[in-house]
Biopython code that builds the backbone (N, CA, C, O; Angstrom):
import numpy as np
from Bio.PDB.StructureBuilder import StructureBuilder

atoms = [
    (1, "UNK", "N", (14.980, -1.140, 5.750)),
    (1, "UNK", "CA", (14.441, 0.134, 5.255)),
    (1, "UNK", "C", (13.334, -0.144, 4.243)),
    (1, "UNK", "O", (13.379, -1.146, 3.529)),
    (2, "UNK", "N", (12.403, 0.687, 4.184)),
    (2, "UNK", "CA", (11.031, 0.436, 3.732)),
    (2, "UNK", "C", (10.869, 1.333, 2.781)),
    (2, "UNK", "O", (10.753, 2.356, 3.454)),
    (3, "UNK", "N", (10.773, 1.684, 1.575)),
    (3, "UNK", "CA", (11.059, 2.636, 0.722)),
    (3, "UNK", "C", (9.280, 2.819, -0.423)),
    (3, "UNK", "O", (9.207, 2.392, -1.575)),
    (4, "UNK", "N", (8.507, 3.285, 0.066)),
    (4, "UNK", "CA", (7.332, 3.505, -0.603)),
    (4, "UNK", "C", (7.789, 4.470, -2.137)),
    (4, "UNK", "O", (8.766, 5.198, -2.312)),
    (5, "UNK", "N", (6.515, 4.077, -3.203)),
    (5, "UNK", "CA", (7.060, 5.062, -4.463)),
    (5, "UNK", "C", (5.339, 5.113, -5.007)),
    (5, "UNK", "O", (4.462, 4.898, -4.170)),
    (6, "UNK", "N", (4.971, 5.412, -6.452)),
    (6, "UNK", "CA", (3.927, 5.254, -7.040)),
    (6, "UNK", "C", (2.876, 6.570, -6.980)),
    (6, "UNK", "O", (2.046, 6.819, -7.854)),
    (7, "UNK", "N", (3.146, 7.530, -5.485)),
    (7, "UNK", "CA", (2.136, 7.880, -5.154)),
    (7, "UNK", "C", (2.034, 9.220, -6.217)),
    (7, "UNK", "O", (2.931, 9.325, -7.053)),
    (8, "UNK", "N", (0.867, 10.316, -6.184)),
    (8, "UNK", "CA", (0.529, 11.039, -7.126)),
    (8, "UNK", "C", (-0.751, 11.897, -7.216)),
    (8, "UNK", "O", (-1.643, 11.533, -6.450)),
    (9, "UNK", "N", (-0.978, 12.802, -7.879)),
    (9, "UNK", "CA", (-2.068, 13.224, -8.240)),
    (9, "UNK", "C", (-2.966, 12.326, -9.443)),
    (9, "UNK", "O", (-2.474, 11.603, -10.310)),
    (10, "UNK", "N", (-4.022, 12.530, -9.274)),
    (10, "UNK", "CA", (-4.960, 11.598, -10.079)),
    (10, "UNK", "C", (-6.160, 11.891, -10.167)),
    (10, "UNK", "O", (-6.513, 12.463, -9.136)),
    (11, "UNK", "N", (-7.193, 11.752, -11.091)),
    (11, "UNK", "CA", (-8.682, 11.764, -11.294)),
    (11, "UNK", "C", (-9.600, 11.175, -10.288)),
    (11, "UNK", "O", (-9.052, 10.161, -9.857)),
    (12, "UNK", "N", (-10.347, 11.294, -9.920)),
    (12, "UNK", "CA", (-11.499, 10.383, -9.711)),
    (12, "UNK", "C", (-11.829, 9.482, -10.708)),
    (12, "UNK", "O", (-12.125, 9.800, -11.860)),
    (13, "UNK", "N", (-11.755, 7.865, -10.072)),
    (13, "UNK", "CA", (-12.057, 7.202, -11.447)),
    (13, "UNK", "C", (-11.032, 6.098, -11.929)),
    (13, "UNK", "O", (-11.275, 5.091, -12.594)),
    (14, "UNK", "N", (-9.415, 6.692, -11.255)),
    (14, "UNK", "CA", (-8.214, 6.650, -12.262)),
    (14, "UNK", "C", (-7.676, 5.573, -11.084)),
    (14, "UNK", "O", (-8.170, 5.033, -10.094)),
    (15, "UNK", "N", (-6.572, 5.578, -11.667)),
    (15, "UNK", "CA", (-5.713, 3.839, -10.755)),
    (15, "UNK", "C", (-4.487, 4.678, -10.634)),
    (15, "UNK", "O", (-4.221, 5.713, -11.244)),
    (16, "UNK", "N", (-3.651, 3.918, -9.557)),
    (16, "UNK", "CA", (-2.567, 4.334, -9.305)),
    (16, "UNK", "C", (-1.597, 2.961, -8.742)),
    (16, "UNK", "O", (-2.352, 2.178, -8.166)),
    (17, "UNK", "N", (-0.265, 2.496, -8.747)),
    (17, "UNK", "CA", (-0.179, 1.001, -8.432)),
    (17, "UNK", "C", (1.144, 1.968, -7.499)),
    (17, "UNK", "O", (1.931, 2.743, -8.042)),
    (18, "UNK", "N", (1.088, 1.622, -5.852)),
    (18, "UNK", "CA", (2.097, 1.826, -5.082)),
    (18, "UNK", "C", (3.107, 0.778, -5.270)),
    (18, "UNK", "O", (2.783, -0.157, -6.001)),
    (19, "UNK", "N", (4.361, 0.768, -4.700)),
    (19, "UNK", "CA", (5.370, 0.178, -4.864)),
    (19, "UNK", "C", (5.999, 0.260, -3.362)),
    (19, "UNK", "O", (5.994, 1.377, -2.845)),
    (20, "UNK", "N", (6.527, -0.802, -2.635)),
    (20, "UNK", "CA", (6.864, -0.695, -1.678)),
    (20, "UNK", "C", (8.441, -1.723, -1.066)),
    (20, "UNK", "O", (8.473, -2.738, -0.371)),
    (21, "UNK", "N", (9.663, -0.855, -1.733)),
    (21, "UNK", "CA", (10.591, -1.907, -1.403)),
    (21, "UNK", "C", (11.293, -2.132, -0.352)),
    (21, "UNK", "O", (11.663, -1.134, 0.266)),
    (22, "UNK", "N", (11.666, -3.415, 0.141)),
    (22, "UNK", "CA", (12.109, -3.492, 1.369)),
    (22, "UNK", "C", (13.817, -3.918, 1.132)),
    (22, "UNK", "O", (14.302, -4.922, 0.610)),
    (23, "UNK", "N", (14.489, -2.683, 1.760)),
    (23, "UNK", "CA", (15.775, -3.355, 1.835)),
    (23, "UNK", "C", (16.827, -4.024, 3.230)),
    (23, "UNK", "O", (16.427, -3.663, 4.337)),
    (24, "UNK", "N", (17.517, -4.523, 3.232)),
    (24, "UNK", "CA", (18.089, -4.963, 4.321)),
    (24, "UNK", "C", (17.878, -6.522, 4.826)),
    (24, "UNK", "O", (18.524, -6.937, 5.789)),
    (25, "UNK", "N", (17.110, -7.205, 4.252)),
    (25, "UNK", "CA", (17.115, -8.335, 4.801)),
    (25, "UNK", "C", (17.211, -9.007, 3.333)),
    (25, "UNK", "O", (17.167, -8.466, 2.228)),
    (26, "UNK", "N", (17.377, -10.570, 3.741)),
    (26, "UNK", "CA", (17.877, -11.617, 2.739)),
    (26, "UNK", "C", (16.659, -12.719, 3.089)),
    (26, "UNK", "O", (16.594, -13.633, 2.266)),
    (27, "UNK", "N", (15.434, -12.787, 4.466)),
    (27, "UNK", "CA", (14.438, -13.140, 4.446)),
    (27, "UNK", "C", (13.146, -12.603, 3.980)),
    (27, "UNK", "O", (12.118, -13.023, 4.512)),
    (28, "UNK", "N", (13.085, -11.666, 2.988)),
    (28, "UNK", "CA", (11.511, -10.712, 2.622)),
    (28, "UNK", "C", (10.840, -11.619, 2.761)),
    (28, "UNK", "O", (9.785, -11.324, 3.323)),
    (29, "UNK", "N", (11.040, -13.582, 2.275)),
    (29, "UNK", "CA", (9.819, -13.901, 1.922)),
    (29, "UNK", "C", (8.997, -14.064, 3.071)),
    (29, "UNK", "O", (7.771, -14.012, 2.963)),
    (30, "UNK", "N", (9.635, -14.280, 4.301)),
    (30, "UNK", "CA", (9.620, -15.402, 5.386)),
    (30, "UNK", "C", (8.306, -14.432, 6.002)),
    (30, "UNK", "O", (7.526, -15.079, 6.701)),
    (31, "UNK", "N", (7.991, -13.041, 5.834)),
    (31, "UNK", "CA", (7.006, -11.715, 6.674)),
    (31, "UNK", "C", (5.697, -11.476, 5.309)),
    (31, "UNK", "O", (5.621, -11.429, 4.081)),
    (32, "UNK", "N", (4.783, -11.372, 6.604)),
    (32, "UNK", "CA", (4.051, -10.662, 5.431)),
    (32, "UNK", "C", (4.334, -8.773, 4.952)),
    (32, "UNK", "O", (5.486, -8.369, 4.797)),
    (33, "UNK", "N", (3.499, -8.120, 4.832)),
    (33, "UNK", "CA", (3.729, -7.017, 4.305)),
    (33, "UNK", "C", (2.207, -6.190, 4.512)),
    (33, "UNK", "O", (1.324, -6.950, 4.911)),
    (34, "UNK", "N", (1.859, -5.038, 4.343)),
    (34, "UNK", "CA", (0.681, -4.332, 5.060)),
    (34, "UNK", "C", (0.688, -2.686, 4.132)),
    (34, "UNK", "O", (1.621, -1.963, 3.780)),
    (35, "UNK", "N", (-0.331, -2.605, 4.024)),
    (35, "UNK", "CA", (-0.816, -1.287, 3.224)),
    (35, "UNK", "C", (-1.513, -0.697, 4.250)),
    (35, "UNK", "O", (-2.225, -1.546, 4.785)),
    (36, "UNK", "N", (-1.661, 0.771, 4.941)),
    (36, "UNK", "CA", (-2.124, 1.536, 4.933)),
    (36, "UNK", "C", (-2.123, 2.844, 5.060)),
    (36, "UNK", "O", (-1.012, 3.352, 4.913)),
    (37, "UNK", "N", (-3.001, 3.567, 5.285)),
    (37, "UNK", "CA", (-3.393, 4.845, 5.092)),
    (37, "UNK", "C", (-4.071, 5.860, 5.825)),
    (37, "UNK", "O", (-5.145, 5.626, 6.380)),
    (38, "UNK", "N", (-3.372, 7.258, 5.873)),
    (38, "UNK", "CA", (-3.415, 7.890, 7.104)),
    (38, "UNK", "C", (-4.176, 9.804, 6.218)),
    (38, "UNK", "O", (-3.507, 10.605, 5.564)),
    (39, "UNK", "N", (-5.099, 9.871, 6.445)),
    (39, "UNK", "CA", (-5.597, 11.234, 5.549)),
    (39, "UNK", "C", (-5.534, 12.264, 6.895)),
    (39, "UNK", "O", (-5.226, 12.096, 8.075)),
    (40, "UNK", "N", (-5.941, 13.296, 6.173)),
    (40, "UNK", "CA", (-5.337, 14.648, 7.094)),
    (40, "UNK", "C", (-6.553, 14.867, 8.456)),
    (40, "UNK", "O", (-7.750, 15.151, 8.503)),
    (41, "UNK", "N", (-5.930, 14.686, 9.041)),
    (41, "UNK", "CA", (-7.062, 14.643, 10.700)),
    (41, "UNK", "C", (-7.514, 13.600, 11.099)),
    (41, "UNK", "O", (-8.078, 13.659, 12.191)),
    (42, "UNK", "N", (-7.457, 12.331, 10.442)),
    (42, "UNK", "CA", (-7.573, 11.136, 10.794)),
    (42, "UNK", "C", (-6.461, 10.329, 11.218)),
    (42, "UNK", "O", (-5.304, 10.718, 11.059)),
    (43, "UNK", "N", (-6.789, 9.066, 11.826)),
    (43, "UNK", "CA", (-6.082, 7.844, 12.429)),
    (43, "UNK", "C", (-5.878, 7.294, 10.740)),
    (43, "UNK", "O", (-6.543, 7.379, 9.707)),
    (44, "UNK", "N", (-4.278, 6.570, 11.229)),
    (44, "UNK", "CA", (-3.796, 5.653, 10.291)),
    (44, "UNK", "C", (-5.199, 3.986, 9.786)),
    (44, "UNK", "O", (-5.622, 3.078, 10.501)),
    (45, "UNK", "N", (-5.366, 4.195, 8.850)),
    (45, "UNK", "CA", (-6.499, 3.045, 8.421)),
    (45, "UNK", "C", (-5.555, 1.952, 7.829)),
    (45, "UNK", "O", (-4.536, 2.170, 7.174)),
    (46, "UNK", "N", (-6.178, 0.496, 8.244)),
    (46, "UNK", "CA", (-5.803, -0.453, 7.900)),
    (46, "UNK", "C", (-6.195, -0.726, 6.485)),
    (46, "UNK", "O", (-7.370, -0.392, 6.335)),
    (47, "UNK", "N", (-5.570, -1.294, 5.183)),
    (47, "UNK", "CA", (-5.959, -1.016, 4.103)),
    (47, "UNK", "C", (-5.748, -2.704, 4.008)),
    (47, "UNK", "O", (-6.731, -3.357, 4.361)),
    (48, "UNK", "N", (-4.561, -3.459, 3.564)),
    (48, "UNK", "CA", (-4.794, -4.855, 3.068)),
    (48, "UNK", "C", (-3.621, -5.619, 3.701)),
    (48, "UNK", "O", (-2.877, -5.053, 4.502)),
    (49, "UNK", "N", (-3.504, -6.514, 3.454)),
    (49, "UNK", "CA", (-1.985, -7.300, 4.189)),
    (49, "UNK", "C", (-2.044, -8.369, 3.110)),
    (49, "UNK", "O", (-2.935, -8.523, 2.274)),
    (50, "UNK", "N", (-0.821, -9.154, 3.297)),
    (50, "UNK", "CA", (-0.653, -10.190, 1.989)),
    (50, "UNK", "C", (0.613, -10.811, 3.151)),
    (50, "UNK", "O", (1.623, -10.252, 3.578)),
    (51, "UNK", "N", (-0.082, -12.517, 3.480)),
    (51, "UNK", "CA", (1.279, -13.151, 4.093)),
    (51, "UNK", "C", (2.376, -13.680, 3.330)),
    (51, "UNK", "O", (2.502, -13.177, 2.214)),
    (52, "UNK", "N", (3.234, -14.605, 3.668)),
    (52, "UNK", "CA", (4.041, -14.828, 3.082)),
    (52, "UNK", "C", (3.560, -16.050, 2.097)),
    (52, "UNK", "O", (4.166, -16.405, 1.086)),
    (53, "UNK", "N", (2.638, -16.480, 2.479)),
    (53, "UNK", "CA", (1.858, -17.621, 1.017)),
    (53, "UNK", "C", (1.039, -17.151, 0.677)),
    (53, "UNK", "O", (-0.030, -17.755, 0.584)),
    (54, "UNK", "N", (1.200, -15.618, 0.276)),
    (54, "UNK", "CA", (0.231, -14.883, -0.976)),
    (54, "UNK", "C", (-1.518, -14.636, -0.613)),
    (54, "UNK", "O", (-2.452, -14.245, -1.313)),
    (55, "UNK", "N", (-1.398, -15.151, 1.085)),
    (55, "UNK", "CA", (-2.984, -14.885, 1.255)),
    (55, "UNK", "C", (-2.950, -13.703, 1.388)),
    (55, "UNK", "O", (-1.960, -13.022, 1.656)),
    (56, "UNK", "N", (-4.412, -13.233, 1.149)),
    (56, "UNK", "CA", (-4.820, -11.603, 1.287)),
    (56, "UNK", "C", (-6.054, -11.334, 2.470)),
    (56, "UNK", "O", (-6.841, -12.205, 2.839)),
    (57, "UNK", "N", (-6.028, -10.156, 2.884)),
    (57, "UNK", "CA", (-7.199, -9.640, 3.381)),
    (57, "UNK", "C", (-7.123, -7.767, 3.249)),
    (57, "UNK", "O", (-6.240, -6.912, 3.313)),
    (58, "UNK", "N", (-8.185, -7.791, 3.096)),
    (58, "UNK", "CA", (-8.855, -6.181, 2.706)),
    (58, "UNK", "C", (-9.780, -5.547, 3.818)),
    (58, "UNK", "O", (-10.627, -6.182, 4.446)),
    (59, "UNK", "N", (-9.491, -4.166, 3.979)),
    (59, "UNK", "CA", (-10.461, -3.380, 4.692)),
    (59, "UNK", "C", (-11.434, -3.408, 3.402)),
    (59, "UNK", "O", (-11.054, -3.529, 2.238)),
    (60, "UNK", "N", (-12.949, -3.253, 3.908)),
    (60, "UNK", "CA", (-14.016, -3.366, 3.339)),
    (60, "UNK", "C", (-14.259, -1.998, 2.209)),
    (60, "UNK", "O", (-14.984, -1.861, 1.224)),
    (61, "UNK", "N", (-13.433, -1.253, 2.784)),
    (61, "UNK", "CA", (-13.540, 0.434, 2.115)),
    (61, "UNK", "C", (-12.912, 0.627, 1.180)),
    (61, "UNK", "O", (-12.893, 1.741, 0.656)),
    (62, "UNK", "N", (-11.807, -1.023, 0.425)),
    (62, "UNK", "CA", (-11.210, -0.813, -0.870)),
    (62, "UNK", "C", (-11.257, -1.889, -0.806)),
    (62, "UNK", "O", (-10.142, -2.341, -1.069)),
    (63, "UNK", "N", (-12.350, -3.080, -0.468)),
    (63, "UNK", "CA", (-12.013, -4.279, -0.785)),
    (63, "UNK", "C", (-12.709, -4.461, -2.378)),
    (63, "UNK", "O", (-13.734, -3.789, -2.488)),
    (64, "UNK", "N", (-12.375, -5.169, -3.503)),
    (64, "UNK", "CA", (-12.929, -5.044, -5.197)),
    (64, "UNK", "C", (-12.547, -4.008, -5.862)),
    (64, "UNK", "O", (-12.796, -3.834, -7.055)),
    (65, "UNK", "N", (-11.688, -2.968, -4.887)),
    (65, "UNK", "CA", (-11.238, -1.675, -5.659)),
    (65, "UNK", "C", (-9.622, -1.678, -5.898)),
    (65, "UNK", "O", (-9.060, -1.330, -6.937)),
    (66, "UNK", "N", (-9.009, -2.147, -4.710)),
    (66, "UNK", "CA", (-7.258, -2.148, -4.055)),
    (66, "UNK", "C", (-7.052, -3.752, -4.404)),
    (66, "UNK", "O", (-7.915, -4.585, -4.129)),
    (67, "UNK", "N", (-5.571, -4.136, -5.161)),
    (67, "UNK", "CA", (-5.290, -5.272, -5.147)),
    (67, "UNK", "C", (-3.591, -5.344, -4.176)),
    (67, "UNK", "O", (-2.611, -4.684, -4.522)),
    (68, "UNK", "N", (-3.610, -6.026, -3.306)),
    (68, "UNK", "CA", (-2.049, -6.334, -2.875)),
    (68, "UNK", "C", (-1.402, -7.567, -3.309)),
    (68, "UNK", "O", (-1.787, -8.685, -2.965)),
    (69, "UNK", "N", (-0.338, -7.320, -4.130)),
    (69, "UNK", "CA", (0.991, -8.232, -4.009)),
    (69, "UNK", "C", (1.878, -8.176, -3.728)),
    (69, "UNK", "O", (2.238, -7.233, -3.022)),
    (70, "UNK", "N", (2.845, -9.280, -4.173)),
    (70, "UNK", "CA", (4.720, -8.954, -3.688)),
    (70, "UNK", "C", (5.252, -9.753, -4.735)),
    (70, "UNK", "O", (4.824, -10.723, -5.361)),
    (71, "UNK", "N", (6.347, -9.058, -4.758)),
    (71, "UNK", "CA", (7.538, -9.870, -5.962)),
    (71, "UNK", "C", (8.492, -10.260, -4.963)),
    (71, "UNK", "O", (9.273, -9.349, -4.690)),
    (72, "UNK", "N", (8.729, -11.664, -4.135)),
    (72, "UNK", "CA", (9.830, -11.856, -3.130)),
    (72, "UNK", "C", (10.899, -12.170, -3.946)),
    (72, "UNK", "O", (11.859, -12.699, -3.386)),
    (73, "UNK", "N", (10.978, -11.931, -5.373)),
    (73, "UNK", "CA", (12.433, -11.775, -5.466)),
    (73, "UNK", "C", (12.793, -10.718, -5.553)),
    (73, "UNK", "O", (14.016, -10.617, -5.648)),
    (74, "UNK", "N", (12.133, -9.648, -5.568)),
    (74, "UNK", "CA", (12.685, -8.444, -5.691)),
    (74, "UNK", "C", (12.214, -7.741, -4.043)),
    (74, "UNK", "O", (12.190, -6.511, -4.006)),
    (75, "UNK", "N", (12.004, -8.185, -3.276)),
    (75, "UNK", "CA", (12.012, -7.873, -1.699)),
    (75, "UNK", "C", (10.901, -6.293, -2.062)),
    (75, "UNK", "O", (11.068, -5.297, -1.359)),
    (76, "UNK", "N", (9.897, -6.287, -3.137)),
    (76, "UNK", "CA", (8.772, -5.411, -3.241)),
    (76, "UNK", "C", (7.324, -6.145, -2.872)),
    (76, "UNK", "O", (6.905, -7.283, -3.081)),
    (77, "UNK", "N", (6.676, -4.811, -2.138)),
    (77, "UNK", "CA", (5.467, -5.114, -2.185)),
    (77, "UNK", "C", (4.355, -4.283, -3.264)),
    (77, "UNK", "O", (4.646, -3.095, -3.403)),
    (78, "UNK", "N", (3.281, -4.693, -3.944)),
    (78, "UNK", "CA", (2.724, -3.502, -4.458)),
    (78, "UNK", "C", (1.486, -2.995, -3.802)),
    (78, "UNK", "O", (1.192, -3.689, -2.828)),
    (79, "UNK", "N", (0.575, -1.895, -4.049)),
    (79, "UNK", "CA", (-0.819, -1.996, -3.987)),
    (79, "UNK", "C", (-1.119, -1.649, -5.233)),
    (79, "UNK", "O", (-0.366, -0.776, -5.665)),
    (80, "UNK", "N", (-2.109, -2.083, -6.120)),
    (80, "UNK", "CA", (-3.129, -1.479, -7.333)),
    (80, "UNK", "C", (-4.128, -1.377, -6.243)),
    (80, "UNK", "O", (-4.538, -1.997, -5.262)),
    (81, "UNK", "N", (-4.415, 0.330, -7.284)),
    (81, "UNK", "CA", (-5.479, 1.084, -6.497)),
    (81, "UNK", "C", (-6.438, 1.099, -7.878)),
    (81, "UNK", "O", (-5.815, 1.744, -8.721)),
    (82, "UNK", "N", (-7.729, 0.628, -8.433)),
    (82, "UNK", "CA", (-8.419, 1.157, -8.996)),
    (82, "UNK", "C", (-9.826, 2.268, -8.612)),
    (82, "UNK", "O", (-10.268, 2.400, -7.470)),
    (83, "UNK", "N", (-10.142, 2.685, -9.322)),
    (83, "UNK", "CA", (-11.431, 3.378, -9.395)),
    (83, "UNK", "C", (-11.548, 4.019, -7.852)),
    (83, "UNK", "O", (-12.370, 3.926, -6.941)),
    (84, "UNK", "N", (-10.337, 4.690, -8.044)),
    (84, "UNK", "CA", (-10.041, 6.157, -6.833)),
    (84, "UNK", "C", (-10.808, 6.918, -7.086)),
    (84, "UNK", "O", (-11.107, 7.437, -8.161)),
    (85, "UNK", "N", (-11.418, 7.114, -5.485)),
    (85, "UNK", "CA", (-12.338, 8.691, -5.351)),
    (85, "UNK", "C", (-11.684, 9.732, -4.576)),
    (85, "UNK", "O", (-10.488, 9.677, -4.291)),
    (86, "UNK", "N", (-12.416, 10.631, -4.248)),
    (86, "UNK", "CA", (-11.567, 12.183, -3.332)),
    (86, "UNK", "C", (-11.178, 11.508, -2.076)),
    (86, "UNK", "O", (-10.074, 11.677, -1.557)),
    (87, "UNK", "N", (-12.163, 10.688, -1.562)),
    (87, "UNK", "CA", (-11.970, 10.151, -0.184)),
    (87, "UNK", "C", (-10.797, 9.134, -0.047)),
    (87, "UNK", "O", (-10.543, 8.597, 1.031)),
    (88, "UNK", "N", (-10.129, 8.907, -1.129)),
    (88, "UNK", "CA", (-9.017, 8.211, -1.257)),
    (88, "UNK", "C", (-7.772, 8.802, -0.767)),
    (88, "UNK", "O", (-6.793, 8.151, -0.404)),
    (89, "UNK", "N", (-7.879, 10.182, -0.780)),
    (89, "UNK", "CA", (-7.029, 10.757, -0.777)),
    (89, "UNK", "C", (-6.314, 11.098, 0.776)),
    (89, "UNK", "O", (-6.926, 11.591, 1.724)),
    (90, "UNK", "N", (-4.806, 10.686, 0.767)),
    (90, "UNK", "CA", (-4.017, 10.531, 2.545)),
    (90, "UNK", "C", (-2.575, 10.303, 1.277)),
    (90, "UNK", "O", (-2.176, 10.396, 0.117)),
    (91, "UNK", "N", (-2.270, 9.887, 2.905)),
    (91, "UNK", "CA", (-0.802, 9.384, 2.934)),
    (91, "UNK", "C", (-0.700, 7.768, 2.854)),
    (91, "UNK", "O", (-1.236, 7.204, 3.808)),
    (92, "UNK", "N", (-0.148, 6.984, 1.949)),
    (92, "UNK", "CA", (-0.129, 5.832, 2.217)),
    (92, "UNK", "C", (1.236, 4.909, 2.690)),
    (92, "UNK", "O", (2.333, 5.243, 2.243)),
    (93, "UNK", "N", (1.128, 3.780, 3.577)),
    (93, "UNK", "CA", (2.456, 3.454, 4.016)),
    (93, "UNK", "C", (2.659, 1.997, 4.159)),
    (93, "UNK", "O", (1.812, 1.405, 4.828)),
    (94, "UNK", "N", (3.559, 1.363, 3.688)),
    (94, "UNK", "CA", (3.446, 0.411, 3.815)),
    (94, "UNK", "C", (4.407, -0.087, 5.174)),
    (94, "UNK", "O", (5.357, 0.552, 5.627)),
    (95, "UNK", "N", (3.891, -1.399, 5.687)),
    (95, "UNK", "CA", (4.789, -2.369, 6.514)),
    (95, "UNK", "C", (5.012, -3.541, 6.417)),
    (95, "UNK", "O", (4.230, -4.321, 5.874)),
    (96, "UNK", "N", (6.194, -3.896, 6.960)),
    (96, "UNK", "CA", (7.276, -5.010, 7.089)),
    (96, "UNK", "C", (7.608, -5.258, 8.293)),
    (96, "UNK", "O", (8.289, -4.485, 8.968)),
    (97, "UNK", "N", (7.049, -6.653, 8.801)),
    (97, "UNK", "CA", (7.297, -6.658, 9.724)),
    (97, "UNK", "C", (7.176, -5.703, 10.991)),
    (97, "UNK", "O", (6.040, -5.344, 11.301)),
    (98, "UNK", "N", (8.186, -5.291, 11.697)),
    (98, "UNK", "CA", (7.652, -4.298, 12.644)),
    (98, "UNK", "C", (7.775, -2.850, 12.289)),
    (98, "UNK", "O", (7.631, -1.917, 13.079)),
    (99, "UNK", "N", (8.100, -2.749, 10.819)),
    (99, "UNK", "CA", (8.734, -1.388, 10.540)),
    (99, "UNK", "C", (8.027, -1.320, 9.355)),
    (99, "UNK", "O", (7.622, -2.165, 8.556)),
    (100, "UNK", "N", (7.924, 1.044, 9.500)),
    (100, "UNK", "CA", (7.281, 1.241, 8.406)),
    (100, "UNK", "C", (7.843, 2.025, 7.339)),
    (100, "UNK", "O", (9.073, 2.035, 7.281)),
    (101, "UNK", "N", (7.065, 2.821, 6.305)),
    (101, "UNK", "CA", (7.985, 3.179, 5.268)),
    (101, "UNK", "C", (7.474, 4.395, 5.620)),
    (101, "UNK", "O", (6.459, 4.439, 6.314)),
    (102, "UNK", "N", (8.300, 5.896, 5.058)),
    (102, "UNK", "CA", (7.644, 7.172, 5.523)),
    (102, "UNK", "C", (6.568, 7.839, 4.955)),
    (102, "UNK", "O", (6.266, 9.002, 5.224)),
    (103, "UNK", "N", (5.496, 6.507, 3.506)),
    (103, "UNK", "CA", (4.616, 7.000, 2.864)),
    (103, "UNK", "C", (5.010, 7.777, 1.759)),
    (103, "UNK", "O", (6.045, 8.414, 1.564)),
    (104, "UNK", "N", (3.969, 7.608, 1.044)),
    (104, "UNK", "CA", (3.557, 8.287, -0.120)),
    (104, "UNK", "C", (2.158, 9.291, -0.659)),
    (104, "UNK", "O", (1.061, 8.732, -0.681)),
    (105, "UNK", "N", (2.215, 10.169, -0.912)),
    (105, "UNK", "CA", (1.219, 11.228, -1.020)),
    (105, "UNK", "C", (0.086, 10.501, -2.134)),
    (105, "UNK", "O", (0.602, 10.347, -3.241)),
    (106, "UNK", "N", (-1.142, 10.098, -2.060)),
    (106, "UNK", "CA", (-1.732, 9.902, -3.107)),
    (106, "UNK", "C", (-3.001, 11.041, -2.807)),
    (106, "UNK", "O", (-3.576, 11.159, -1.724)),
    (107, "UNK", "N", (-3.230, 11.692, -3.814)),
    (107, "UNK", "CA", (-3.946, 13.030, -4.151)),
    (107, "UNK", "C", (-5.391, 12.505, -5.057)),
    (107, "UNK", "O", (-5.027, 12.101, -6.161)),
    (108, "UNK", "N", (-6.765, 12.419, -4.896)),
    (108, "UNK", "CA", (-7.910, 12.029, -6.037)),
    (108, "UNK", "C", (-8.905, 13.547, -6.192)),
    (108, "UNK", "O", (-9.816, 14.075, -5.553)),
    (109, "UNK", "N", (-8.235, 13.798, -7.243)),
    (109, "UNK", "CA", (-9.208, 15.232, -7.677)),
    (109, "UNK", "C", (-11.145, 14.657, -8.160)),
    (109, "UNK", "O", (-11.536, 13.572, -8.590)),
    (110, "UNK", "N", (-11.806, 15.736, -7.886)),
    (110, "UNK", "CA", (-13.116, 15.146, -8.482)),
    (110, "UNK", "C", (-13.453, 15.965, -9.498)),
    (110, "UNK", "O", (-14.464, 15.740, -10.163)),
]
sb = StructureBuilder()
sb.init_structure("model")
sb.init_model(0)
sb.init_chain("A")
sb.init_seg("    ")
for serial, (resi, resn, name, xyz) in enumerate(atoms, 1):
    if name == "N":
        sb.init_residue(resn, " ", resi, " ")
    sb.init_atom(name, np.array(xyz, "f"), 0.0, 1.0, " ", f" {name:<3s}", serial, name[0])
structure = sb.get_structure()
């Protein structure tokens, strides 16, 4: 089970850090983990991934803005979101492996 948190209303401008915990397994470290994001009338967007030896990759549309990590002892993943605009604004979700979490609302007022 994939349990997203963090999400919110917010400024233009402002940061927000998702939280994404995974429960049920005793391997978190062994998978990577996956951020993305689905806004209203659009397709789900690929946002960042982080493998299990801490490499990263970024969609270009929050790459210097979005940071991804994980705490594998605590079977969490995060995203830091800085310097959010309106267009930021969807549903965000993270994945594990083949499974996802049911998202979190992040809202960027201008």
């Amino acid at each position: 089970q994939l349990v997203e948190s963090g999400g919110g209303l917010v400024q233009a401008g402002g940061s927000l850090r998702l939280s994404c915990v995974v429960s049920g397994t005793i391997f978190f470290r062994i998978n990577a983990m996956g951020w993305y994001r689905q806004a209203p009338g659009k397709e789900r967007e690929f946002l960042a991934t982080i493998s299990s030896g801490g490499s990263t990759n970024y969609a270009d549309s929050v790459k210097g803005r979005f940071s991804i990590s994980r705490d594998n002892a605590k079977n969490t993943g995060y995203l830091q979101m800085n310097s959010l605009k309106p267009e930021d604004t969807a549903v965000y979700y993270c994945r594990y492996a083949a499974h996802w979490g049911k998202g979190t609302l992040v809202t960027v007022s201008s």
